[in-house]
Structure formats: C-alpha cells, structure tokens
C-alpha positions as CSV (number, residue, x, y, z in Angstrom):
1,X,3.8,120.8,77.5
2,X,2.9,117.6,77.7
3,X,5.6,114.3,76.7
4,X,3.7,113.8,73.5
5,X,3.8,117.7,72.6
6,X,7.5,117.3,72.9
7,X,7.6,114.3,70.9
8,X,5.6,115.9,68.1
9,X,7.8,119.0,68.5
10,X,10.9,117.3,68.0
11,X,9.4,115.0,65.2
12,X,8.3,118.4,63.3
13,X,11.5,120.1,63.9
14,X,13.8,117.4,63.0
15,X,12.4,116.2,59.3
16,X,15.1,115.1,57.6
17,X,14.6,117.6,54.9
18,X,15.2,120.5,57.1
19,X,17.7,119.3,58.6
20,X,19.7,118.9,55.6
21,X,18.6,122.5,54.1
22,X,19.8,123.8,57.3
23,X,22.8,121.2,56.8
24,X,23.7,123.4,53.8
25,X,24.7,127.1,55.7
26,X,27.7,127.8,57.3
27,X,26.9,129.2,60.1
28,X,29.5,129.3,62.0
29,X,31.3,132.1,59.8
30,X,32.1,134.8,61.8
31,X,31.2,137.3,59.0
32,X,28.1,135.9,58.8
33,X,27.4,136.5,62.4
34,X,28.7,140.3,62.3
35,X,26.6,140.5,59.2
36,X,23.2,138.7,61.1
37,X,23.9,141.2,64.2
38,X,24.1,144.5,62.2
39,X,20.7,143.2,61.0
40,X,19.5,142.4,64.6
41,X,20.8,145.5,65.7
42,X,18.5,147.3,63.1
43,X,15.8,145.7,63.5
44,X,15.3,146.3,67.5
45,X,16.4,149.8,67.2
46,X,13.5,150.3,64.7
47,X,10.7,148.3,66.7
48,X,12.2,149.8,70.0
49,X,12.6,146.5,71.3
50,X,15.6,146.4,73.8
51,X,16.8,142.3,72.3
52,X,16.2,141.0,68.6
53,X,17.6,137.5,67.2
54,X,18.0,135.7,64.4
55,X,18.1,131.9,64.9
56,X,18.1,129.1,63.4
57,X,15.7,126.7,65.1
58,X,17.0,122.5,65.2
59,X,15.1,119.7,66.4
60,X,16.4,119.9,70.0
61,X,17.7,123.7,70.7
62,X,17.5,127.1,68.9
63,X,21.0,128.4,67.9
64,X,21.3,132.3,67.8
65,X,23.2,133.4,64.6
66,X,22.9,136.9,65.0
67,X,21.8,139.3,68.3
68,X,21.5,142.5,69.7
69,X,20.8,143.1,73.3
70,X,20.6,139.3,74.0
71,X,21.4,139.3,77.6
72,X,23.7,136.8,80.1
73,X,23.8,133.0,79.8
74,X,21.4,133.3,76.5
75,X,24.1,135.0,74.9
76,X,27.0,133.0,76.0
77,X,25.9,129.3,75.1
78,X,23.9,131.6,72.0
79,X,20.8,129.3,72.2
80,X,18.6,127.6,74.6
81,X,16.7,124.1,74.4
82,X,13.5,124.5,71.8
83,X,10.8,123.2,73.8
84,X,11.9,126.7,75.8
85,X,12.4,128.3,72.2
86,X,10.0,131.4,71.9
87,X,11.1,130.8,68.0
88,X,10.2,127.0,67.7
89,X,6.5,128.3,67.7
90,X,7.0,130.7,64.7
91,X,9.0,127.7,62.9
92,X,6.4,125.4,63.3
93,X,3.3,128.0,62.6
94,X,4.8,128.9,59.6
95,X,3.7,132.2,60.2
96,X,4.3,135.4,62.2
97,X,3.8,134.7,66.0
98,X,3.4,137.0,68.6
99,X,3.2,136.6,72.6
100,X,1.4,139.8,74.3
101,X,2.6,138.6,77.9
102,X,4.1,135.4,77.9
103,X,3.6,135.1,82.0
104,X,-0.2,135.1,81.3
105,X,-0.1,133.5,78.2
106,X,-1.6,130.0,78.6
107,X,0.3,128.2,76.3
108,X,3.4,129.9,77.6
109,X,3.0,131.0,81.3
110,X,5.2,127.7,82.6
111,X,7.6,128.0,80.3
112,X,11.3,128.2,82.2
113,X,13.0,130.7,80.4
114,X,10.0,133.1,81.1
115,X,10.5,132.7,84.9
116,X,14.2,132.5,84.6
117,X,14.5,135.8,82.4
118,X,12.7,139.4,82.0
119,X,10.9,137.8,78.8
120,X,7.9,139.4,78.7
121,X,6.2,140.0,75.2
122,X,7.8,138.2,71.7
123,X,7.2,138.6,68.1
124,X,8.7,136.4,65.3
125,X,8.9,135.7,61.2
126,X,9.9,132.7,60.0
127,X,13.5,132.7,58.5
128,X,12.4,130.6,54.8
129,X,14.9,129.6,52.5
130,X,14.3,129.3,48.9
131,X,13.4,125.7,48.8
132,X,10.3,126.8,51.2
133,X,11.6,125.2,54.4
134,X,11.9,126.9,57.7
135,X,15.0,127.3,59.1
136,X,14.0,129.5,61.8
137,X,13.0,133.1,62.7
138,X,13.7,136.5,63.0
139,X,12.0,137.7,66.1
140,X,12.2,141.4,69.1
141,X,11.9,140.3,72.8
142,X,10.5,143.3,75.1
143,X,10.8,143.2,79.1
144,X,7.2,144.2,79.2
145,X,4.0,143.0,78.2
146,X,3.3,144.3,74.2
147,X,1.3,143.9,71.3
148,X,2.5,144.0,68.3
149,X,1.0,145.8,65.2
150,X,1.2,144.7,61.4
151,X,3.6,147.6,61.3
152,X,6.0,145.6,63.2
153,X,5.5,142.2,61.7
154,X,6.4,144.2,57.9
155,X,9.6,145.5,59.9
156,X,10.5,142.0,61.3
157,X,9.4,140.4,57.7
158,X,12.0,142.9,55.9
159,X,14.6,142.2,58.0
160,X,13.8,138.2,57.6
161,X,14.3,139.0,54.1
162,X,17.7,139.9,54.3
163,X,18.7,137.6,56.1
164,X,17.9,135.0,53.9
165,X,19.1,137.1,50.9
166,X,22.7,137.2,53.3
167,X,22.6,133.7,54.2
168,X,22.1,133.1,50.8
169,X,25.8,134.2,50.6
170,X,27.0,131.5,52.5
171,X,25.2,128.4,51.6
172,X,27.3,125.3,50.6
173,X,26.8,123.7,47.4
174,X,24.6,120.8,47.7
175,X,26.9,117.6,47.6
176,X,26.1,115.1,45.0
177,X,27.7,112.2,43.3
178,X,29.9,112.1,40.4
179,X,28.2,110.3,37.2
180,X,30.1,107.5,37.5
181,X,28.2,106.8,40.8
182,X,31.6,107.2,42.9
C-alpha cells in the first residue's frame, strides 16, 4: 500500500462517529469475550475453518474480541496493526470480503502478516451496529487457498448477527448532559 492508501485508510477508519459508537461497548468484559468465542468457536466448526474472529476494527489496529483457533503472537497481543488487518477491508467495503489465496492475491500478496503466518484464504461480514456504522467483522481464516460460497457468507452473516444482538448486551448508555447544561 502506498502512504496515501494508508492515509485514506486511517482517515476512513477513524471518523469520529465510529469511533464514538465503538466508544459506547465494553469490550473488555470478560463475559463478553467468552460469549464472542463460543460464537467464533461455532462458526469455524461449521465452515470447517481451522481460526474464526470477531474484531472490532479501530483506525490504527484491529482488536480481536472473540476467537477460536487464533494462533501464537496474534492471539496474545489479540490484534495486529490494520493496514495488516484482513478485517479492515471488509469494514471499509461494507460488504462481505473474501480472499481466495491471499499470497497471489494482488492487492494482498505483500502483506506482512501473510508471510509471517499460514494465512492463506479469508472471508469476512461486517460487524454493524444499529446506528448503521461498522464496527468491524466477523470473519474464518483457512491455511490453504479457498473459495468461499454464498453458503458460507449466510453462515458468517448469522453468526455476525449475534454478535451484534450480544454486544448489544453490553453497550453503555450514551452520555449526555443534564438539562440544566451541567
């Protein structure tokens, strides 16, 4: 990617609005997380994909919130930087986004994290909350090259679904001033 692809990236990904509807989740509750791996867990088992996520996607690094089969560093630190972010491209399409074989994909063949990981094939739904922004995606990684069928996008889309319908559960009230103005 070139500097001003990153700059757009980062412009896109950081609106203000976003930020602040992303502002409003906790999530950082543990329950949450157990809650966002059970659905992970499902997901992957049903698409036979051996890692599924569910991340929330910020202007600068993609935070895993939920995981199964994530493997090593990934897992640890539970994010990487998004310009490496498989899931920054389904938050900014706005739309299901798939990668066949991401080491002769052109837009993704230099990426680090596909040389520095078995990352082969990817395919992602965006996480939308209920004020129609993005927050991020729900997406299954395979170790070898796929392509993945409408079948699987319904699968990934249902499990999207509740996810938002469980982080629904533990969004914050939206903070606003008393009518005095204080």
């Amino acid at each position: 990617m070139t500097t001003i692809a990153h700059t757009e990236m980062f412009d896109r990904l950081g609106a203000p609005a976003r930020m602040h509807q992303i502002a409003q989740y906790d999530v950082f509750d543990p329950t949450l997380q157990a809650q966002l791996d059970a659905v992970a867990a499902h997901t992957a088992g049903l698409l036979h994909a051996p890692v599924s996520m569910v991340s929330v996607v910020l202007d600068s690094s993609q935070f895993i919130i939920g995981q199964h089969g994530v493997p090593g560093w990934i897992s640890e630190v539970q994010g990487t930087p998004a310009e490496w972010a498989l899931c920054s491209h389904t938050v900014l399409a706005g739309e299901p986004y798939c990668i066949a074989d991401g080491t002769t994909d052109p837009v993704h063949a230099d990426n680090p994290l596909l040389a520095m990981t078995p990352i082969r094939s990817y395919a992602g739904v965006p996480l939308t909350d209920d004020s129609g922004h993005i927050l991020g995606a729900h997406c299954v990684i395979d170790t070898k090259p796929r392509t993945f069928t409408d079948g699987d996008i319904t699968v990934l889309t249902a499990g999207a679904t509740e996810t938002m319908r469980i982080l629904a559960g533990h969004r914050t009230p939206p903070h606003t001033a008393p009518p005095d103005g204080r």
